[in-house]
KOLTOR-77184 format. One record per residue: y, x, z of N, C-alpha, C in turn; residue number from 0; residue in one letter. Coordinates in steps of 0.02 Angstrom, whole numbers. Layout:
N
      ny      nx      nz     cay     cax     caz      cy      cx      cz  num  residuo
       Y       X       Z       Y       X       Z       Y       X       Z  NUM        A
...
This chain:
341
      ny      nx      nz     cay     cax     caz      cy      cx      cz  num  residuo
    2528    3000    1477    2567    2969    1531    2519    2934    1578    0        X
    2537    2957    1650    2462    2921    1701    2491    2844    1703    1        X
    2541    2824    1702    2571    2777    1747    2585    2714    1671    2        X
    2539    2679    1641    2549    2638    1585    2596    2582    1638    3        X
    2591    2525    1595    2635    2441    1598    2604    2410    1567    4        X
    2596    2340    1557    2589    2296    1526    2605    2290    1474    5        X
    2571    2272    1407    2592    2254    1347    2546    2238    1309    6        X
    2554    2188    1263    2487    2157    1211    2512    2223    1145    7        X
    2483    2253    1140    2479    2305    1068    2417    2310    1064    8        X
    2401    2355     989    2334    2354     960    2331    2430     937    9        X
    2268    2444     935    2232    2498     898    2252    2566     959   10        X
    2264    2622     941    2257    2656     998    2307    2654    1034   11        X
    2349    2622    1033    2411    2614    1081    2400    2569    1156   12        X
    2331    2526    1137    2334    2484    1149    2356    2466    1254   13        X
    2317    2516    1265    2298    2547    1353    2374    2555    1360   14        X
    2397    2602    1354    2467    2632    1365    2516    2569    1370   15        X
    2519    2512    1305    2574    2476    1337    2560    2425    1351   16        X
    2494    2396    1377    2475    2344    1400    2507    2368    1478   17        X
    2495    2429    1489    2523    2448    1549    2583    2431    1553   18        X
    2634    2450    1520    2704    2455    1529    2720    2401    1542   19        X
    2708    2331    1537    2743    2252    1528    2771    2248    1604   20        X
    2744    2267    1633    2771    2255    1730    2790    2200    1718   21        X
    2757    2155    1734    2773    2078    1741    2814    2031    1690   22        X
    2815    2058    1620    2872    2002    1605    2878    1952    1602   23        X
    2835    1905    1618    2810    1828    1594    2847    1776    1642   24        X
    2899    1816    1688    2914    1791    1723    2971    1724    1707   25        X
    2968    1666    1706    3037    1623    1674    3074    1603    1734   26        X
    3140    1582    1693    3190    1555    1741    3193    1475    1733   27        X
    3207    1435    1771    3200    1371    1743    3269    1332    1782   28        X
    3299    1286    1767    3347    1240    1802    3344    1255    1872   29        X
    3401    1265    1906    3399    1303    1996    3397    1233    2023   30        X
    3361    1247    2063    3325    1175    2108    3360    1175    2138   31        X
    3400    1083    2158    3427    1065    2212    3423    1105    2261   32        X
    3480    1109    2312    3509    1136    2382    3452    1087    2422   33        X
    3408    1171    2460    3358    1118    2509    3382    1120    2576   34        X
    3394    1075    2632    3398    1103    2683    3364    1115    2737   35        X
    3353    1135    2784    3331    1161    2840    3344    1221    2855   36        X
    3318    1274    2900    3343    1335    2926    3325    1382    2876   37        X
    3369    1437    2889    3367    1493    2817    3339    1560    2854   38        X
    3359    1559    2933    3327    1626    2971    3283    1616    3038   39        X
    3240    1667    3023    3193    1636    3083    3206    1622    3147   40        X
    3167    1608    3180    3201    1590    3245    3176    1645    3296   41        X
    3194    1658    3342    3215    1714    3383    3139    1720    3419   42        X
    3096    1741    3390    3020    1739    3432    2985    1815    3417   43        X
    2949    1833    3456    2926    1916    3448    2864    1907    3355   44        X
    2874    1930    3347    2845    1940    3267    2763    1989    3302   45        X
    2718    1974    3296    2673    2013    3300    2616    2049    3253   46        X
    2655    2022    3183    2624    2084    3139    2622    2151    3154   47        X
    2581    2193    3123    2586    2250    3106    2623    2297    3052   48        X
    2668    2319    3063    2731    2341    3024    2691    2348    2967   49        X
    2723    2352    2882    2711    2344    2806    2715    2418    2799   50        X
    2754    2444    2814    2771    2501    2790    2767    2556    2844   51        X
    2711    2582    2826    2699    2663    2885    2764    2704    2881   52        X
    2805    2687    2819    2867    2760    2832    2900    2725    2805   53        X
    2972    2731    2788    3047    2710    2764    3062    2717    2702   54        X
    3011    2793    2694    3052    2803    2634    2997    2797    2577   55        X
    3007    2755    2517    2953    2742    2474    2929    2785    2419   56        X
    2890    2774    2407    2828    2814    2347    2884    2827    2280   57        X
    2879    2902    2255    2946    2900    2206    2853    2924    2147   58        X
    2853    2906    2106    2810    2907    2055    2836    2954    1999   59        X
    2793    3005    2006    2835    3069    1935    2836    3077    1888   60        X
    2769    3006    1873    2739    2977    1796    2752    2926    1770   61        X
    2817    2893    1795    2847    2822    1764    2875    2842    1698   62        X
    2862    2786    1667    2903    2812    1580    2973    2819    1588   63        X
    3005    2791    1625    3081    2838    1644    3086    2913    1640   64        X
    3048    2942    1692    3010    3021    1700    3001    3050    1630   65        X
    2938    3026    1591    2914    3042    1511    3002    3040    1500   66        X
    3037    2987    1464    3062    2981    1422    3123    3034    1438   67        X
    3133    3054    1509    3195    3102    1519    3154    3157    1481   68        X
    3090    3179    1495    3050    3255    1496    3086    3261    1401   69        X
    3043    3207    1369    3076    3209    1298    3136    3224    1273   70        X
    3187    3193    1316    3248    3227    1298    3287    3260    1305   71        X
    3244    3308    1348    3276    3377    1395    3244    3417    1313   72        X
    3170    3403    1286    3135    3420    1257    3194    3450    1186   73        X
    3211    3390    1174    3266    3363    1095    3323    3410    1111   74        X
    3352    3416    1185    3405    3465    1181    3463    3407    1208   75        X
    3450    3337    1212    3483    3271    1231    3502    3274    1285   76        X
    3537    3334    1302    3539    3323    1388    3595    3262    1417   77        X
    3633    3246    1371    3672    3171    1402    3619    3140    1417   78        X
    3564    3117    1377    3542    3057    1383    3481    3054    1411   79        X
    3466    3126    1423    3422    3131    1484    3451    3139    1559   80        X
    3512    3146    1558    3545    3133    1613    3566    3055    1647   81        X
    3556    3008    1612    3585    2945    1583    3490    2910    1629   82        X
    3431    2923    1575    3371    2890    1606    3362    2930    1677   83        X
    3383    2989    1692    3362    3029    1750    3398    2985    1806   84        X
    3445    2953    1787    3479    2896    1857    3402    2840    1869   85        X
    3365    2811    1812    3300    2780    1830    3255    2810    1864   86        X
    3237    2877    1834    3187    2912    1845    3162    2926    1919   87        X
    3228    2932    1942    3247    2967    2018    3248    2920    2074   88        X
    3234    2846    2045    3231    2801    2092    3160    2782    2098   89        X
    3107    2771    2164    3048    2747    2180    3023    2658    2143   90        X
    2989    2675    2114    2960    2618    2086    2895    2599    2110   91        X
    2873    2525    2091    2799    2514    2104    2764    2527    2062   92        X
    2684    2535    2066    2659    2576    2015    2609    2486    2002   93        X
    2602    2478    1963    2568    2417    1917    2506    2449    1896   94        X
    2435    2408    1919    2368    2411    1892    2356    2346    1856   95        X
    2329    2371    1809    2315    2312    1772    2231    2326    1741   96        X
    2191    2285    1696    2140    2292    1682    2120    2388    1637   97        X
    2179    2414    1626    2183    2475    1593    2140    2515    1634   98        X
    2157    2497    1717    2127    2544    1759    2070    2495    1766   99        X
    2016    2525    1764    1959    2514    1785    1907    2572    1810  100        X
    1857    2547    1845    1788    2604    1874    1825    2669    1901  101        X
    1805    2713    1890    1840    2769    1900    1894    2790    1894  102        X
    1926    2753    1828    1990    2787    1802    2042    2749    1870  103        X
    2023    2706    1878    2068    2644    1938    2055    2693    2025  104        X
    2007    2713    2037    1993    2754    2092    2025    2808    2070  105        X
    2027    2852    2042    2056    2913    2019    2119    2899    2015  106        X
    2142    2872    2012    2225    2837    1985    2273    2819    2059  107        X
    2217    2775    2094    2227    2769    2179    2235    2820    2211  108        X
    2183    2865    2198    2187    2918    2237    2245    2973    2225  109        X
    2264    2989    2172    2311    3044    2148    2372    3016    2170  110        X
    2372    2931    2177    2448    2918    2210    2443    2909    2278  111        X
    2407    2914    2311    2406    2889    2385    2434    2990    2395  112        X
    2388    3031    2374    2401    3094    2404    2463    3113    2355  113        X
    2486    3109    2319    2560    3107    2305    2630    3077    2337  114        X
    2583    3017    2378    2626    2973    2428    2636    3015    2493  115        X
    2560    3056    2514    2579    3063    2578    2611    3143    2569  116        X
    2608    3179    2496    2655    3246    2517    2723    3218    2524  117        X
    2748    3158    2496    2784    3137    2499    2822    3111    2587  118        X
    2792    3106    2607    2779    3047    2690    2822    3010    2673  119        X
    2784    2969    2603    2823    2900    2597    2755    2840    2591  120        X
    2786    2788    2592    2750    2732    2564    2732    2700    2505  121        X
    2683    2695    2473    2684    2697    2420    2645    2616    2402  122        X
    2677    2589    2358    2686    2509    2333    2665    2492    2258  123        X
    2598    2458    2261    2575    2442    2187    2559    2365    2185  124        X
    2572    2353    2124    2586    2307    2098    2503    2273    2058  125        X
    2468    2236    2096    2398    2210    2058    2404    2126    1996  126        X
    2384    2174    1947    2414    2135    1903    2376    2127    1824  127        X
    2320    2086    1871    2251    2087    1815    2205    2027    1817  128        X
    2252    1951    1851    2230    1910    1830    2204    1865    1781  129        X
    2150    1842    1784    2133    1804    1737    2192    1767    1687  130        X
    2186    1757    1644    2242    1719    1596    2303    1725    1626  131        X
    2325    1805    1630    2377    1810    1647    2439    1803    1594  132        X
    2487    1762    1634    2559    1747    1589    2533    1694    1537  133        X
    2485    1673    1546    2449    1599    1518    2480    1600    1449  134        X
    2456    1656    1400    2481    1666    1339    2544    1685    1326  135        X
    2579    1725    1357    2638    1735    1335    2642    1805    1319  136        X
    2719    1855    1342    2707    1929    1331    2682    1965    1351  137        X
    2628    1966    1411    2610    1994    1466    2544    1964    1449  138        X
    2541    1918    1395    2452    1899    1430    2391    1950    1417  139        X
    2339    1945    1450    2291    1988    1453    2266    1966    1525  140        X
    2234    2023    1574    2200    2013    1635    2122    2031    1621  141        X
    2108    2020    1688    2007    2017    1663    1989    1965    1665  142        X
    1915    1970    1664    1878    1931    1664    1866    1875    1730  143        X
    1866    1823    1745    1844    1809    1821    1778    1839    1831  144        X
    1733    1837    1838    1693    1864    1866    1716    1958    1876  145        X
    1734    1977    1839    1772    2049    1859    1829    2060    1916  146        X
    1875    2003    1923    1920    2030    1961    1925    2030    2023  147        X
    1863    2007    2080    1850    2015    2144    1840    2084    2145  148        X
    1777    2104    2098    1745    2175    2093    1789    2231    2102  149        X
    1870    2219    2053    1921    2246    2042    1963    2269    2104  150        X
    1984    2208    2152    1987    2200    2204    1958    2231    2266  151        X
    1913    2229    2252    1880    2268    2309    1882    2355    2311  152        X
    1898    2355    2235    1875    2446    2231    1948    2488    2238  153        X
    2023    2426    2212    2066    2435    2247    2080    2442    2332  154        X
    2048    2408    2374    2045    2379    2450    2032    2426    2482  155        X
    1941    2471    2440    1926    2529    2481    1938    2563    2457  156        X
    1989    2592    2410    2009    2673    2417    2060    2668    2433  157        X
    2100    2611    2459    2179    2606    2481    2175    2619    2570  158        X
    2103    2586    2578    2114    2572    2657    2132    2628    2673  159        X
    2167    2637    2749    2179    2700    2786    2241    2724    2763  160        X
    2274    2706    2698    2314    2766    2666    2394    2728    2676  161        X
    2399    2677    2711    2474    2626    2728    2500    2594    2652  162        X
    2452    2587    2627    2488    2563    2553    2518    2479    2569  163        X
    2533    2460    2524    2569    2403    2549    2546    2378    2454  164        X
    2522    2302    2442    2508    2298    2384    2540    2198    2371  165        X
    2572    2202    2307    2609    2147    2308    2553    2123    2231  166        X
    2526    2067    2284    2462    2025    2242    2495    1958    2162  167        X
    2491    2004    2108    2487    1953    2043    2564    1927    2029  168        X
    2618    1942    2024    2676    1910    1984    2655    1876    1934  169        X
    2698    1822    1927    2669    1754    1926    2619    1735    1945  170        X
    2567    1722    1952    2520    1721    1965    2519    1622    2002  171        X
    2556    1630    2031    2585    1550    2070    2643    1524    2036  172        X
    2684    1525    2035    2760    1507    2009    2722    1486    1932  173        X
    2685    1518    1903    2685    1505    1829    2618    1428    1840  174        X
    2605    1423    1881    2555    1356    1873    2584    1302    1866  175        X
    2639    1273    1875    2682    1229    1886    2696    1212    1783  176        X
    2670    1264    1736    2695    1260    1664    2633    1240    1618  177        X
    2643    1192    1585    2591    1143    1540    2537    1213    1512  178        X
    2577    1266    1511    2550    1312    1484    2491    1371    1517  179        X
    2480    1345    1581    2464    1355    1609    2377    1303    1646  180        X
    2388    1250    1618    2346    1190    1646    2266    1223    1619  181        X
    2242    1212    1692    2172    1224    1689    2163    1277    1733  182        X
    2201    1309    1733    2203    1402    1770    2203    1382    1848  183        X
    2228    1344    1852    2238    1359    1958    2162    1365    1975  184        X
    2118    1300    1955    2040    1306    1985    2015    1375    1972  185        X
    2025    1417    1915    2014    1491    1934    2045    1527    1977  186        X
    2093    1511    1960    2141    1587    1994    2163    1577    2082  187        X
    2166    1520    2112    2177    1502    2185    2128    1553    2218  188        X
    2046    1521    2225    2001    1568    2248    2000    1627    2231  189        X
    2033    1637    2165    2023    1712    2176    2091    1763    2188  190        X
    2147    1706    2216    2187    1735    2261    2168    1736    2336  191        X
    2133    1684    2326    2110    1676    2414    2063    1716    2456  192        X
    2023    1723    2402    1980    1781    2420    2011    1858    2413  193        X
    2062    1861    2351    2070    1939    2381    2133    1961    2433  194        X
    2169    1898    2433    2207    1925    2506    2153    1942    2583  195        X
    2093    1911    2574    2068    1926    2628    2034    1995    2620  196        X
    2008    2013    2556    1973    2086    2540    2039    2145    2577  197        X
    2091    2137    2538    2137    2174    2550    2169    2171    2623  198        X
    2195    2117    2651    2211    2108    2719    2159    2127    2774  199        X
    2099    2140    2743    2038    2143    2787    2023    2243    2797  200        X
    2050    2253    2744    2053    2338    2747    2123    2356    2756  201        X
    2168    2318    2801    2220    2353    2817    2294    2362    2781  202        X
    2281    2331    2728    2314    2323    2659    2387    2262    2661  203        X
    2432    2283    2686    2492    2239    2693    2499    2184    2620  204        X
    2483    2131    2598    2482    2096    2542    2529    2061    2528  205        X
    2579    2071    2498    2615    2004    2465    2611    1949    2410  206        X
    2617    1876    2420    2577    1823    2369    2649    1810    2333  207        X
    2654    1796    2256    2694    1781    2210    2731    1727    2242  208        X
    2801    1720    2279    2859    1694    2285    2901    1655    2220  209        X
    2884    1684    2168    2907    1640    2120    2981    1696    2131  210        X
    3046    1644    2121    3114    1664    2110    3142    1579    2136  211        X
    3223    1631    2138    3280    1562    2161    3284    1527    2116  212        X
    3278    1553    2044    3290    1482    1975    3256    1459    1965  213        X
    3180    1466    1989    3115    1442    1965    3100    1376    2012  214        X
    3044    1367    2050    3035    1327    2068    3081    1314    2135  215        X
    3069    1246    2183    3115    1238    2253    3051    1270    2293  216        X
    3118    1268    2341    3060    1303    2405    2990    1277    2431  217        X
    2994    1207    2428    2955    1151    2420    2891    1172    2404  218        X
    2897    1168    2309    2875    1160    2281    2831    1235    2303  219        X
    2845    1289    2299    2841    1356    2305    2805    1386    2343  220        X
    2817    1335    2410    2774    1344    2466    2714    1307    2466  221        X
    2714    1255    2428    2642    1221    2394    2589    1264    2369  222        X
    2621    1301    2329    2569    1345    2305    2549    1392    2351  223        X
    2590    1442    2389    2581    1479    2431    2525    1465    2476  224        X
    2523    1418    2508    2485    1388    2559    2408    1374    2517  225        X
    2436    1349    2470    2354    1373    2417    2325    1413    2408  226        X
    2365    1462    2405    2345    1535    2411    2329    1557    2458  227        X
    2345    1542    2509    2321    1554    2603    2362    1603    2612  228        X
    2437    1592    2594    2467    1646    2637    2490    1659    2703  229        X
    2429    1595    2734    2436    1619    2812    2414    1679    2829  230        X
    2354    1703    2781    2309    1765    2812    2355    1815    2782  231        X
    2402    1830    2735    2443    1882    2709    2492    1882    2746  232        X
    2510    1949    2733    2589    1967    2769    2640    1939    2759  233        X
    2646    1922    2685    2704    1886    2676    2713    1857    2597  234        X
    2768    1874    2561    2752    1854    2483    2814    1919    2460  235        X
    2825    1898    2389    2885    1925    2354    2917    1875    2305  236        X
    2975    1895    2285    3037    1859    2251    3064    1915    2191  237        X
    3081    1858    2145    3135    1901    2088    3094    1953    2045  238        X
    3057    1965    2065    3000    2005    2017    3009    2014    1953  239        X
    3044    2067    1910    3055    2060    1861    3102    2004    1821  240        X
    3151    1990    1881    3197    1943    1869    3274    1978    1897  241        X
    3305    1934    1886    3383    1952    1902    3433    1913    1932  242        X
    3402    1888    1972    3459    1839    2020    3483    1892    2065  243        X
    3536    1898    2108    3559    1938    2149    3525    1917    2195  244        X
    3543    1989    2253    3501    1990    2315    3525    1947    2339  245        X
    3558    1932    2371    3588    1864    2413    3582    1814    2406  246        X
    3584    1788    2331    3530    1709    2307    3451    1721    2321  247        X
    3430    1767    2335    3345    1778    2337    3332    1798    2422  248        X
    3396    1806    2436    3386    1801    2504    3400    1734    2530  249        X
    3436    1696    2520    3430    1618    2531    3379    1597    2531  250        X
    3365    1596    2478    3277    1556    2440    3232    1585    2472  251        X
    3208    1654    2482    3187    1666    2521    3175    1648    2594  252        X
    3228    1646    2602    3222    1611    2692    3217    1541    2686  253        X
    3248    1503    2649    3197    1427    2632    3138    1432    2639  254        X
    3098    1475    2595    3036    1477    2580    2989    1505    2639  255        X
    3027    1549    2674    2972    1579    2727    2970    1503    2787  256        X
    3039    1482    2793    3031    1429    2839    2980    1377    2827  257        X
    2973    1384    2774    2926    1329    2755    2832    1365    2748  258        X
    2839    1411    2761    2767    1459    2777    2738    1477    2822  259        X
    2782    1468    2876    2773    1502    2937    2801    1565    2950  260        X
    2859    1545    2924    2893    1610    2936    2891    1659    2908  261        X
    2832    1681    2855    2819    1749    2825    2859    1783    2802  262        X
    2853    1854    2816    2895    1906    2803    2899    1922    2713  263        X
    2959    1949    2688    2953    1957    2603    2984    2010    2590  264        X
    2983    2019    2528    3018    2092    2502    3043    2057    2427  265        X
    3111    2085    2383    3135    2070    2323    3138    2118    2292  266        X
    3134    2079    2237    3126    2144    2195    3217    2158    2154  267        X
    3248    2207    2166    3320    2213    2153    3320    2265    2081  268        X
    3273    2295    2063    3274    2341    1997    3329    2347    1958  269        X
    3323    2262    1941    3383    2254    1879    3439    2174    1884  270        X
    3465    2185    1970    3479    2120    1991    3556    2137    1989  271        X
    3598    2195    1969    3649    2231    1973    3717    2160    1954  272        X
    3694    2156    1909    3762    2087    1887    3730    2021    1889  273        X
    3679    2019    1913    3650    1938    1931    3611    1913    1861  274        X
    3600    1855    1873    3581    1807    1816    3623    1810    1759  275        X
    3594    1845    1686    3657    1814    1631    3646    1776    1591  276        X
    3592    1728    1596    3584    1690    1537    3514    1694    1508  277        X
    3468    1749    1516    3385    1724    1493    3374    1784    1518  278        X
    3302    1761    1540    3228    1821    1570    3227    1860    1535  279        X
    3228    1871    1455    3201    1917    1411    3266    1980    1377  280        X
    3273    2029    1410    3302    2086    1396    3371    2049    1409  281        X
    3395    2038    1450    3461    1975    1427    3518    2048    1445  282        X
    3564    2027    1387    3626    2059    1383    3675    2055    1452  283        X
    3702    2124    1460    3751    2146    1529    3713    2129    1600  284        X
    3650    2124    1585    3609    2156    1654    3632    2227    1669  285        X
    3613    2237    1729    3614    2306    1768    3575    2317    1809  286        X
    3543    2388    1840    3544    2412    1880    3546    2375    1968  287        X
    3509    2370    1984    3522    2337    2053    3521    2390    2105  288        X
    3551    2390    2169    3550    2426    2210    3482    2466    2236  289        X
    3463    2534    2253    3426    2561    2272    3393    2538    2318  290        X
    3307    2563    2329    3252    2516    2369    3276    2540    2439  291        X
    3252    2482    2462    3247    2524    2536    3242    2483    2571  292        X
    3184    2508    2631    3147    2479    2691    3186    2439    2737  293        X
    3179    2366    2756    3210    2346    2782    3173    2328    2862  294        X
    3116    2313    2864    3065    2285    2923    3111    2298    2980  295        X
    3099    2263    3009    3115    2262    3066    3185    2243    3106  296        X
    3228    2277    3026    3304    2258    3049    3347    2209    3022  297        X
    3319    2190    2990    3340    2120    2950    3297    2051    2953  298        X
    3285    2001    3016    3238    1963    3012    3182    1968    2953  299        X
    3157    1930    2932    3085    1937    2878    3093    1989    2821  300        X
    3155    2011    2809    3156    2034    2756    3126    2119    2744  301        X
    3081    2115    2745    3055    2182    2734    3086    2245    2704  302        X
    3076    2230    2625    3113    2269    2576    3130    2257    2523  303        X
    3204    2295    2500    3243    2267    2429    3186    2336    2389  304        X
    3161    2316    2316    3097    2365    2296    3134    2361    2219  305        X
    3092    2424    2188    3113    2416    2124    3022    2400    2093  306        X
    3033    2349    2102    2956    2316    2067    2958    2331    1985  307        X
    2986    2307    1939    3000    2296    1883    3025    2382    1852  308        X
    3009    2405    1807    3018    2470    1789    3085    2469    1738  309        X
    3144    2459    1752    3186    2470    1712    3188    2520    1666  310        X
    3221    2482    1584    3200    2511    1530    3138    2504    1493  311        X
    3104    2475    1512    3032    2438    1483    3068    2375    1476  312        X
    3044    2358    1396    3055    2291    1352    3036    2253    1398  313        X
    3064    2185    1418    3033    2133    1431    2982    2092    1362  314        X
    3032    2107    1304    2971    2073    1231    3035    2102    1197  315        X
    2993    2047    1107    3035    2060    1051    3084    2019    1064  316        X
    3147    2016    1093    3174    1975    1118    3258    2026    1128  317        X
    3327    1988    1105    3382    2022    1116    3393    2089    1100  318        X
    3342    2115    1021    3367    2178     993    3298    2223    1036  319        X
    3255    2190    1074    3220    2242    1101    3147    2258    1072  320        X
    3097    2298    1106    3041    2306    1056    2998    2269    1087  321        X
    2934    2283    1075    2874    2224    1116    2889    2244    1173  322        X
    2846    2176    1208    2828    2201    1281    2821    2248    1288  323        X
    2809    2302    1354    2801    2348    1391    2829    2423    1360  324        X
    2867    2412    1286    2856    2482    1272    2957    2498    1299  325        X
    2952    2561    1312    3026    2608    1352    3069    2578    1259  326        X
    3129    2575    1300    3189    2540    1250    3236    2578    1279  327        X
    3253    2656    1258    3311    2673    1278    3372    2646    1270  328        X
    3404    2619    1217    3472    2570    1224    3461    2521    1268  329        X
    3409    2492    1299    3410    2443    1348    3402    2521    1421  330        X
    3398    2532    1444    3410    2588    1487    3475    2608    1511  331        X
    3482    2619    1442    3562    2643    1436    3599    2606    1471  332        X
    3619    2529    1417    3633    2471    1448    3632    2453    1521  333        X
    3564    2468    1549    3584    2455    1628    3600    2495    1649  334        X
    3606    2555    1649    3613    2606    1686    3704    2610    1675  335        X
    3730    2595    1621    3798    2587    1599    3838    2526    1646  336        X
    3793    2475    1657    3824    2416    1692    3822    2406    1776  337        X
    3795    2458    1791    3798    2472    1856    3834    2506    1872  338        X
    3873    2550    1816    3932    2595    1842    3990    2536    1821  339        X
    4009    2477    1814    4040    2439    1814    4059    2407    1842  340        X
């Protein structure tokens, strides 16, 4: 399978589902007081450079959705390859993590950028190989600091030219704010700061970790942001492997850009179908969230609703599910069941 996730496993498994985790480390915490001030921008010419060269996004033919249908066309399962083929068929972001490295990370770039453009779509990855990432939790791993500028950069130049659009570190910000976390910002700031400029500097549309509506206030949110220098980035992202509905993350969102300078964002809707039910980790009568799609231009800041998060990948051992990153067809099922609801 080209396309791993995130996951802490051992022995030869290990690559494959460190890949699969797509962000889970993400928490929900007490929804911060009602902030006020303005929620939409104000009526002024925007002079970025559009995020997205085309509309229609990068559909990936190697997501473990893809595998896990191929298998059960394989078994003779055709319900239930009919059942993951509703995932399969939807464009996802593709997640690098320390798995890809040297060549295998260039080679990996490259096979999806020219997969993107037989496509004439846009194609959206997910960099996700910070230092003490998920600050010990299901997702932790990352590189080395001294490695992940290097990392950065070899992402930057084989992307330039090709309209990729790349959403920088989930959690990555939002999670500094947790005891569990103390010590990490003096690493990890500069070396957000520095690679929004590697990447923004080759053309590279960047988004900085937004956190979510349950997590921190806009406030607070935009504190970090501005640490991060998301003046020089395009914009940030929201909901990442979370499940608040679009319309609460579009609120918060527009809190949050007002408080940035306006920056443009994108959410992540994967698995936002019935909203919040009660916990981050595999949580029961999730669904399915509405299909991605390009928004720039016609919806003040809001770029695009994305399927960041790879539905059907474990968030952890958590609610009947398996470790991090590895495909949980009854959780599949499950969403894919609750969206026809």
């Amino acid at each position: 399978m080209r396309k791993p996730v995130v996951a802490a496993v051992v022995g030869a498994l290990a690559l494959v589902a460190v890949a699969a985790a797509v962000g889970v480390g993400l928490r929900a915490a007490t929804p911060p007081p009602a902030v006020s001030g303005p929620t939409t921008p104000p009526p002024i010419t925007d002079s970025l450079k559009p995020a997205f060269a085309s509309p229609r996004l990068y559909l990936d033919p190697n997501t473990e959705a893809a595998a896990a249908q191929k298998r059960l066309l394989a078994q003779g399962d055709t319900a239930a390859a009919g059942v993951v083929g509703r995932i399969a068929a939807v464009p996802t972001a593709v997640w690098l993590g320390e798995w890809f490295q040297g060549d295998r990370l260039v080679t990996e770039l490259r096979n999806d950028v020219a997969d993107a453009r037989s496509q004439q779509a846009t194609p959206v990855f997910v960099a996700y190989g910070i230092p003490n990432r998920d600050c010990g939790g299901y997702s932790k791993g990352g590189l080395a600091a001294d490695q992940y500028l290097p990392w950065i950069r070899t992402i930057a130049s084989t992307l330039e030219g090709s309209g990729a659009v790349v959403l920088l570190e989930p959690d990555s910000l939002a999670m500094l704010s947790s005891d569990k976390c103390a010590g990490s910002a003096e690493v990890r700031l500069p070396l957000l700061r520095s690679s929004v400029g590697i990447l923004e500097g080759a053309g590279i549309a960047t988004y900085l970790d937004g956190g979510n509506a349950r997590w921190l206030s806009p406030d607070d949110q935009a504190a970090w942001l501005k640490r991060a220098d998301v003046e020089q980035a395009h914009g940030f992202f929201t909901n990442v492997s979370n499940f608040d509905t679009t319309q609460r993350e579009r609120d918060y969102a527009g809190r949050l850009s007002s408080k940035v300078g306006w920056k443009h964002y994108v959410i992540d809707v994967s698995r936002n179908g019935n909203g919040w039910t009660g916990t981050w980790c595999n949580p029961p009568g999730a669904a399915l969230g509405q299909d991605p799609k390009v928004m720039e231009g016609t919806d003040g800041k809001l770029d695009a609703l994305l399927w960041v998060k790879h539905p059907g990948v474990s968030d952890g051992s958590c609610n009947g599910g398996p470790a991090a990153g590895v495909w949980w067809q009854a959780g599949a099922e499950a969403l894919v069941s609750g969206r026809g609801k």
